[in-house]
MDTraj code that builds the backbone (N, CA, C; nanometers):
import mdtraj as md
import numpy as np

residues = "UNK UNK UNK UNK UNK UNK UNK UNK UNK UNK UNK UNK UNK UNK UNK UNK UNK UNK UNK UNK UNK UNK UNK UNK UNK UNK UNK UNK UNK UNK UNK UNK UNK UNK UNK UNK UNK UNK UNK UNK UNK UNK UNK UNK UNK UNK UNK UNK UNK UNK UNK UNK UNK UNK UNK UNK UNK UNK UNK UNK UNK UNK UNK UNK UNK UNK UNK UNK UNK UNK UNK UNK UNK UNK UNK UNK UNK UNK UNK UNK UNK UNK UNK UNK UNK UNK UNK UNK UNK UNK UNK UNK UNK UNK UNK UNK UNK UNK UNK UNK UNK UNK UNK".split()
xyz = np.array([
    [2.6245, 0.4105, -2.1152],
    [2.5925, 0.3121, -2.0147],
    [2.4641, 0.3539, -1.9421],
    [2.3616, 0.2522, -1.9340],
    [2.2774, 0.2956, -1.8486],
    [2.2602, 0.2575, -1.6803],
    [2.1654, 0.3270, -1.6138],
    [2.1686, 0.2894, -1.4565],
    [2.0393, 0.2606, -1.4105],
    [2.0474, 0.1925, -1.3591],
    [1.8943, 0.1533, -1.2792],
    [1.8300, 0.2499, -1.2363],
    [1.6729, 0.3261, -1.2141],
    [1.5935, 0.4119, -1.2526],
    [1.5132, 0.3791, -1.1541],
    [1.5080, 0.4438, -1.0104],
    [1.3994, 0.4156, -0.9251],
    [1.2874, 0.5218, -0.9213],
    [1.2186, 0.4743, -0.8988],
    [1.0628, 0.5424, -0.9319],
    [0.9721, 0.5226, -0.8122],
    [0.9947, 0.6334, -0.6746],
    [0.9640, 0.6079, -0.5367],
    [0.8306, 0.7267, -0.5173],
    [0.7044, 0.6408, -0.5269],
    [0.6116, 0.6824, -0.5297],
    [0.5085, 0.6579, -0.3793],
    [0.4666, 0.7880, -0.3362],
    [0.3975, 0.8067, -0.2029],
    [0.2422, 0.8549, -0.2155],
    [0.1995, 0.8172, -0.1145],
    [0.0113, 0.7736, -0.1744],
    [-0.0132, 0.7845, 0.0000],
    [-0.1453, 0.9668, 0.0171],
    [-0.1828, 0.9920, 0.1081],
    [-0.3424, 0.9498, 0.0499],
    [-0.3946, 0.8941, 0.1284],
    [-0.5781, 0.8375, 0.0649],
    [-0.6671, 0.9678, 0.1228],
    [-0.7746, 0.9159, 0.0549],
    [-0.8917, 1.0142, 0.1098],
    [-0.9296, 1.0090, 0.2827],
    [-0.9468, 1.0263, 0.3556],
    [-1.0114, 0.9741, 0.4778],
    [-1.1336, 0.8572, 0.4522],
    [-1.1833, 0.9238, 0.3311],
    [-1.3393, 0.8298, 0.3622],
    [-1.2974, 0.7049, 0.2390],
    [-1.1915, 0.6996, 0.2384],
    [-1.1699, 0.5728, 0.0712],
    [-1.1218, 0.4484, 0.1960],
    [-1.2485, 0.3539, 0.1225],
    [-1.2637, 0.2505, 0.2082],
    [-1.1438, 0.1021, 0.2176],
    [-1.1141, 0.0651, 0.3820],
    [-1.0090, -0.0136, 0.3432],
    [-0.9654, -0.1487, 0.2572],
    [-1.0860, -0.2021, 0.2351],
    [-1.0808, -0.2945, 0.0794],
    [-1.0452, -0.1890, -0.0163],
    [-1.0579, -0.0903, -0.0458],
    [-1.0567, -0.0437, -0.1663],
    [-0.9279, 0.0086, -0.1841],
    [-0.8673, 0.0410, -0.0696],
    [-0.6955, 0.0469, -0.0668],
    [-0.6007, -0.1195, -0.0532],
    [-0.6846, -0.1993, -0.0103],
    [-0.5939, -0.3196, -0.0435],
    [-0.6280, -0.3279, -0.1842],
    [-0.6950, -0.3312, -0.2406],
    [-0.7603, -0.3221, -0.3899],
    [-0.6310, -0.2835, -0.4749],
    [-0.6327, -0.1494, -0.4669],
    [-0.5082, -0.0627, -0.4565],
    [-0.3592, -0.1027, -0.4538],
    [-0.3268, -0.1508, -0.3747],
    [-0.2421, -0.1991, -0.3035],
    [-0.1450, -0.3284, -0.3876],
    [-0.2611, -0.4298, -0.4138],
    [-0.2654, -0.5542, -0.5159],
    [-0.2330, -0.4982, -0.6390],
    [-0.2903, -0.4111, -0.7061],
    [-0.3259, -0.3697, -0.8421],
    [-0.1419, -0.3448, -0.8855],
    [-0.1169, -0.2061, -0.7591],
    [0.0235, -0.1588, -0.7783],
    [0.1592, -0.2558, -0.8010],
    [0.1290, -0.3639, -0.7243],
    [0.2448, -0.4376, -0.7125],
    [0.2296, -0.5509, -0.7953],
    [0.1155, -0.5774, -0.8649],
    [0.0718, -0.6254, -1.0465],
    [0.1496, -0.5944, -1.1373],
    [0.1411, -0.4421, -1.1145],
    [0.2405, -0.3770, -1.2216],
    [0.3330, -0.4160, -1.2750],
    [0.4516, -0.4987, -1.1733],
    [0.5653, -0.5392, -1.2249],
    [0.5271, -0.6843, -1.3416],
    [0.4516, -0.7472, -1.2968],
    [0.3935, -0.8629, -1.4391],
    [0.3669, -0.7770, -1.5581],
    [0.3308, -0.7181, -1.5140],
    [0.2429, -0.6219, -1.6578],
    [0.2999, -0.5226, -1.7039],
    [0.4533, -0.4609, -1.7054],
    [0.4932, -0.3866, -1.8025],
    [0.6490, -0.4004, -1.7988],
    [0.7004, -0.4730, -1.9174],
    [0.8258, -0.4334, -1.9628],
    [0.9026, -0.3517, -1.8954],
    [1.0430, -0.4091, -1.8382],
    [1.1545, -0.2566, -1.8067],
    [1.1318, -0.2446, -1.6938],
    [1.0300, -0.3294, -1.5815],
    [1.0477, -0.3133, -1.4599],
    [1.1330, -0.4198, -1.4140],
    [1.2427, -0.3767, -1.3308],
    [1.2832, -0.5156, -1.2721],
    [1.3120, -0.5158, -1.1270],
    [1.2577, -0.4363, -1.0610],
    [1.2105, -0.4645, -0.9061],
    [1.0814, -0.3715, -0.8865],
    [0.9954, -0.4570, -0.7676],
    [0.8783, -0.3495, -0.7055],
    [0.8663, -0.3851, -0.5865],
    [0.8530, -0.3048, -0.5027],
    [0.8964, -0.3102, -0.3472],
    [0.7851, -0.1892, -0.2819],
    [0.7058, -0.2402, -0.1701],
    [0.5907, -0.1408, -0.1057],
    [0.5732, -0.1543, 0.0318],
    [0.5258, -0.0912, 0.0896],
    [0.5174, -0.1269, 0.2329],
    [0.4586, 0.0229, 0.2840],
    [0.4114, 0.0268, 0.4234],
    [0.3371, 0.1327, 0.4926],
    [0.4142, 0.1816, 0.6253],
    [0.3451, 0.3271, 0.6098],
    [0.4499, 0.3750, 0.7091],
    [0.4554, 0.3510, 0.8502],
    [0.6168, 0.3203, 0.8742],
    [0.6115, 0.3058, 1.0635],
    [0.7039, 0.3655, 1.0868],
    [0.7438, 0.5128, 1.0679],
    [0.7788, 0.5556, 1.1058],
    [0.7401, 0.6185, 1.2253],
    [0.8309, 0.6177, 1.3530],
    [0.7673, 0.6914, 1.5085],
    [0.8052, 0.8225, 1.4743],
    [0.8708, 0.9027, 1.3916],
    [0.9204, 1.0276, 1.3885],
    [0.7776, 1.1370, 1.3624],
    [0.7123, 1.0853, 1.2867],
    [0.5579, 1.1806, 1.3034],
    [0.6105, 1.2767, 1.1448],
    [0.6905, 1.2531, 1.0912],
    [0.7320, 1.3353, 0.9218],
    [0.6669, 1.3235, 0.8065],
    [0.5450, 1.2367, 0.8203],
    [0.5136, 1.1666, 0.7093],
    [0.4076, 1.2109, 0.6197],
    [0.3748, 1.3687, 0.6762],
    [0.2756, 1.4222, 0.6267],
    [0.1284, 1.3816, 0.5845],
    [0.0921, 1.2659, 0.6278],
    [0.0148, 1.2087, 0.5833],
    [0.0253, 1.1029, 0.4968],
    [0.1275, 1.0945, 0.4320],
    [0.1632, 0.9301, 0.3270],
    [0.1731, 0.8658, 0.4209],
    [0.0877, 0.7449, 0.3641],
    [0.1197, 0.6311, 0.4313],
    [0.1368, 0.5456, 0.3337],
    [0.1612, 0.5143, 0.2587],
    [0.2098, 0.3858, 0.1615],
    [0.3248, 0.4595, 0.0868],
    [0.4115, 0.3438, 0.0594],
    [0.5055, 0.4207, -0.0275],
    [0.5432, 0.2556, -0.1253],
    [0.5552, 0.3248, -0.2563],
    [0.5848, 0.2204, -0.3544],
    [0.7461, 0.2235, -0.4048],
    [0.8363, 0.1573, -0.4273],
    [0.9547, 0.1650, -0.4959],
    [0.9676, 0.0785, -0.6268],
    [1.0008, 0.1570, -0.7785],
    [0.9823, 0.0407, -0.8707],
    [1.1276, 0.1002, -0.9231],
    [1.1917, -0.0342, -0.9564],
    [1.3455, -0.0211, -0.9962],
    [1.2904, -0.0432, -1.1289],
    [1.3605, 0.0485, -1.2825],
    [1.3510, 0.0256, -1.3993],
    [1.4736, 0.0095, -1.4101],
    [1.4577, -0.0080, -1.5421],
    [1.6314, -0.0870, -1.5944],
    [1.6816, 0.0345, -1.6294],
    [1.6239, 0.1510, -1.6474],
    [1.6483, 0.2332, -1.7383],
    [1.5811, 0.3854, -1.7392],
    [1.5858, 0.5007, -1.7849],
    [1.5153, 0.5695, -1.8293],
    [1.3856, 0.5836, -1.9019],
    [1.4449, 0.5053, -2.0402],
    [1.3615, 0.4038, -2.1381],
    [1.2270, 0.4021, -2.1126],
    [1.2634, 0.3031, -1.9814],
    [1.1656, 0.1742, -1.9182],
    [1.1027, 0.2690, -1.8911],
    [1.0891, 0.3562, -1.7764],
    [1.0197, 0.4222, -1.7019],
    [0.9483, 0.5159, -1.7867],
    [1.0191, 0.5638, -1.9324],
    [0.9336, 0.6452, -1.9966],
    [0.7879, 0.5349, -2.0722],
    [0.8346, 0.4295, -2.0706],
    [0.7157, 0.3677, -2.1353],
    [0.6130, 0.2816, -2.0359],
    [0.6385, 0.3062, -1.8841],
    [0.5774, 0.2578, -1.8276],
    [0.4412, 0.4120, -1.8134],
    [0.5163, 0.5233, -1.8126],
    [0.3844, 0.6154, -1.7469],
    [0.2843, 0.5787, -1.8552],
    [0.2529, 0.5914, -1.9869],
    [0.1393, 0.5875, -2.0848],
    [0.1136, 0.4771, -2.0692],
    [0.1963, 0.3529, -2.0671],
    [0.1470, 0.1810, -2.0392],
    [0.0249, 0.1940, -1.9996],
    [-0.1013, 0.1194, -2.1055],
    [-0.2441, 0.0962, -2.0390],
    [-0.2511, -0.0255, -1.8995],
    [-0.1738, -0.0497, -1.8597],
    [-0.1685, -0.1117, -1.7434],
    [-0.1416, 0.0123, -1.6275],
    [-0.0742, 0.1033, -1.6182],
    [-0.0402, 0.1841, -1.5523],
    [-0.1270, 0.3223, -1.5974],
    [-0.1962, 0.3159, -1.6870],
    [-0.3485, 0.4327, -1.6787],
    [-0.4450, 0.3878, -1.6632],
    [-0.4787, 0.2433, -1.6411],
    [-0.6209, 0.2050, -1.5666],
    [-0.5622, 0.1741, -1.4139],
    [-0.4690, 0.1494, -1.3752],
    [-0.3887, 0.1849, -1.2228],
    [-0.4393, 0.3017, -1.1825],
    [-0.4169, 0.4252, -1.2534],
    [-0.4461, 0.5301, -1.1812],
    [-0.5893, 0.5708, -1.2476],
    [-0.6526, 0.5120, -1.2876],
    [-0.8440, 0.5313, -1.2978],
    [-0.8684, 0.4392, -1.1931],
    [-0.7919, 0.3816, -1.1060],
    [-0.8597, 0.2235, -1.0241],
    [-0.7911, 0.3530, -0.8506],
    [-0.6966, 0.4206, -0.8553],
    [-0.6625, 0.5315, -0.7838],
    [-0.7053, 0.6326, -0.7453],
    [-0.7543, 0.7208, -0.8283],
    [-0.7582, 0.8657, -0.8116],
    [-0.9041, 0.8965, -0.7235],
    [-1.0248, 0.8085, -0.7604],
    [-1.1623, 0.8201, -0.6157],
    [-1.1044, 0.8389, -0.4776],
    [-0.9579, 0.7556, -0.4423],
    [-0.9041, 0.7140, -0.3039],
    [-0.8637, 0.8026, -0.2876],
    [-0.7421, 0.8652, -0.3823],
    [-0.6239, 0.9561, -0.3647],
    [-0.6652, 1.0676, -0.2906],
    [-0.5762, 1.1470, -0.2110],
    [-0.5551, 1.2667, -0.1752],
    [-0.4596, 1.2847, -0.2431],
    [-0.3235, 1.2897, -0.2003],
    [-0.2258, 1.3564, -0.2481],
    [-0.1443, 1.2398, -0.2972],
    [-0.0183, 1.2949, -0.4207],
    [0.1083, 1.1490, -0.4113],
    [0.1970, 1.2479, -0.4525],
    [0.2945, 1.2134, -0.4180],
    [0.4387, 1.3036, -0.4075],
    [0.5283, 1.1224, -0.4815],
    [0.5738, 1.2110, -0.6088],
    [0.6713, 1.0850, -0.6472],
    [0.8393, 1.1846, -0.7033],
    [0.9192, 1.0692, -0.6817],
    [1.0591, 1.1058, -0.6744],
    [1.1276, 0.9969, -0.8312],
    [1.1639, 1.0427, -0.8756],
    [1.2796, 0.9352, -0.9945],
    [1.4289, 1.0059, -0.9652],
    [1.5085, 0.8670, -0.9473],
    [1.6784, 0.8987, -0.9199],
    [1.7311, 0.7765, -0.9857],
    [1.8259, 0.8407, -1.0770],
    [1.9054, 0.7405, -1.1271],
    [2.0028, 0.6499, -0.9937],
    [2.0232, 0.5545, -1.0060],
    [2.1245, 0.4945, -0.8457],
    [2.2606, 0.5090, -0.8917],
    [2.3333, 0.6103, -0.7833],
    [2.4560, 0.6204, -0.8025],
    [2.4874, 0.5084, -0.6966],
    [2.6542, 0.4695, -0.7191],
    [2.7060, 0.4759, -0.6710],
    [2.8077, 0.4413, -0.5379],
])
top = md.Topology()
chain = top.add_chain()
for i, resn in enumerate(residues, 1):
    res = top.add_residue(resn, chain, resSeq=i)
    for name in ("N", "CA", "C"):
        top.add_atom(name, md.element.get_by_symbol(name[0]), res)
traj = md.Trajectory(xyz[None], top)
């Protein structure tokens, strides 16, 4: 039996990566779900947290796969390696998490 496959990805920018170029960004990521097989939710939003924990991420992405599968054929997906050539000028850091959903 398989379980739904979340794929919770966090995105600290450069200081100097300009703010069109993170809505740019922004658009591109949440494209994704048109453009590759095996996704079947994508969910994003920026941080408001008042707690001050956030190390610097401020965007955080959530993509539900159907599967393991899915998610293995989304990282090589040429939709999701010109994503991160359209990324990495901006990027500072990204801290990403995959958990199967129990439960």
């Amino acid at each position: 039996m398989s379980a739904d496959l979340r794929h919770v990805v966090l995105f600290a920018f450069r200081d100097d990566a300009p703010d069109d170029r993170i809505r740019t960004i922004e658009a591109a990521f949440a494209a994704l779900k048109d453009q590759i097989p095996g996704i079947v939710d994508l969910e994003w939003g920026t941080n408001e947290s008042p707690e001050g924990l956030d190390q610097g991420f401020t965007h955080c992405f959530v993509v539900t796969f159907q599967d393991a599968a899915a998610r293995d054929g989304y990282l090589p997906h040429p939709a999701h390696v010109a994503f991160g050539a359209l990324l990495q000028p901006c990027l500072d850091r990204v801290l990403v998490v995959d958990y199967l959903v129990r439960d």
